[in-house]
Every structure is written in structure tokens, then in C-alpha cells.
C-alpha positions in Angstrom: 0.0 0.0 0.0 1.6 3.4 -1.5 -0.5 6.1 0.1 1.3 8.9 -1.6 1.2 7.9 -5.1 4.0 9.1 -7.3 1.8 10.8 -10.0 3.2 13.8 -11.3 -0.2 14.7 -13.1 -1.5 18.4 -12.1 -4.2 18.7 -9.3 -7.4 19.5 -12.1 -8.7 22.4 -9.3 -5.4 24.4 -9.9 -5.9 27.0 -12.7 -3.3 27.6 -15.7 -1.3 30.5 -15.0 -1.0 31.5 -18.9 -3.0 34.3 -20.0 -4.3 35.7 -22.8 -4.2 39.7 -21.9 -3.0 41.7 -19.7 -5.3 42.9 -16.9 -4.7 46.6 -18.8 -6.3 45.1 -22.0 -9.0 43.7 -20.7 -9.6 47.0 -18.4 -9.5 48.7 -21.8 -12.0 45.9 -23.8 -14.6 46.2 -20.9 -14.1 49.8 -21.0 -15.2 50.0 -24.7 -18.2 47.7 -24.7 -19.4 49.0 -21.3 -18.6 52.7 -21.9 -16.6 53.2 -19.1 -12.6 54.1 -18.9 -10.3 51.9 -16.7 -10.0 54.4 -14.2 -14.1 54.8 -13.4 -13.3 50.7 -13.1 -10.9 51.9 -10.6 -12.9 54.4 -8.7 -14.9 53.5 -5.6 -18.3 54.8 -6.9 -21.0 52.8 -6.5 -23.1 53.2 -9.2 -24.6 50.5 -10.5 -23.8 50.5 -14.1 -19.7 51.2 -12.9 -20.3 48.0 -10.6 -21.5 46.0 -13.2 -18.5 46.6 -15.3 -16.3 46.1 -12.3 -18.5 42.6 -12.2 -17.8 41.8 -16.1 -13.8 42.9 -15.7 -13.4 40.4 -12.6 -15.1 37.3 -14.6 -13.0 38.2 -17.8 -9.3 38.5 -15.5 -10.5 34.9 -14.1 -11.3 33.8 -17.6 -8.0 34.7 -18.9 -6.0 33.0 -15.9 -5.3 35.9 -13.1 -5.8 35.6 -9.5 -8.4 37.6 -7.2 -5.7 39.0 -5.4 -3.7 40.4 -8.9 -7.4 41.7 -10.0 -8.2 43.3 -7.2 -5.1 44.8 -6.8 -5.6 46.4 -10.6 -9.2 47.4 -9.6 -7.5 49.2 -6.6 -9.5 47.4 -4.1 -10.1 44.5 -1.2 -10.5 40.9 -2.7 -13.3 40.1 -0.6 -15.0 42.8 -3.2 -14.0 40.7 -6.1 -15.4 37.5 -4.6 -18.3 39.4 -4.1 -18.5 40.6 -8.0 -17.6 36.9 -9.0 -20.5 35.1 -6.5 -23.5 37.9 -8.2 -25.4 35.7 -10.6 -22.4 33.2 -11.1 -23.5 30.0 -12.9 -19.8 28.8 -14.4 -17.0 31.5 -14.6 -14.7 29.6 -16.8 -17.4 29.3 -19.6 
């Protein structure tokens, strides 16, 4: 009985660290289809339209590989807030 197998194959939870944009690109693709520059993505208004962009930049950083922490920190705010604009109306993130 081996109860530390000596697979080497990667844990299937753990995400791919390779992107596809910078955080800065995809700040600036939100920004055009929602209306909004990176730095009202940045602000701490709470309007809902500006949130709701926040929301759409958070799943589209996770999409394309980043951390909550290194998307929060771009978005110049806590990653609790992230979670939170990752959990609103979440059904799959990586689709």
C-alpha cells in the first residue's frame, strides 16, 4: 500500500497561469463595450452601471487566468470585493 502515489499529473482544481491579456487590455475591452474608462473601473463609486463593469472585468481577469488577489489589486480594491462581484449571478466563470 503506497498512500502517496508518485503521480506527477497536475491537481485538475489548480488554474493555468497562462494568459491571454494583460489585466490593462482587458480594463480597456470592458471599457469599450461598457462605456466606461479603466479608471471609473478603478474608482470607488458605487453606481450600478460602474459596478456591473467592475463585475464583467473580474469574470473576464478569471477567464483569462489571473488571481483575485492580482485583480483586485488592478481594480485598486479588497478581494473580498472581487469575490463578491464573482458570486452575483455566477453560474460557471470559466465558460
Amino acid at each position: 500500500f503506497d498512500p502517496w502515489p508518485s503521480e506527477t499529473k497536475r491537481p485538475i482544481l489548480i488554474r493555468p497561469r497562462e494568459t491571454k491579456l494583460t489585466l490593462d487590455e482587458i480594463g480597456e475591452t470592458v471599457g469599450t463595450t461598457t462605456g466606461f474608462r479603466p479608471v471609473d473601473l478603478r474608482s470607488g463609486t458605487k453606481n450600478i452601471q460602474v459596478v456591473r463593469a467592475k463585475e464583467r472585468f473580474a469574470r473576464e481577469g478569471i477567464r483569462n487566468g489571473y488571481r483575485i488577489g492580482e485583480i483586485a489589486a488592478w481594480l485598486q480594491t479588497a478581494p473580498g470585493s472581487v469575490g463578491y462581484y464573482l458570486r452575483k449571478n455566477s453560474t460557471n466563470l470559466r465558460a
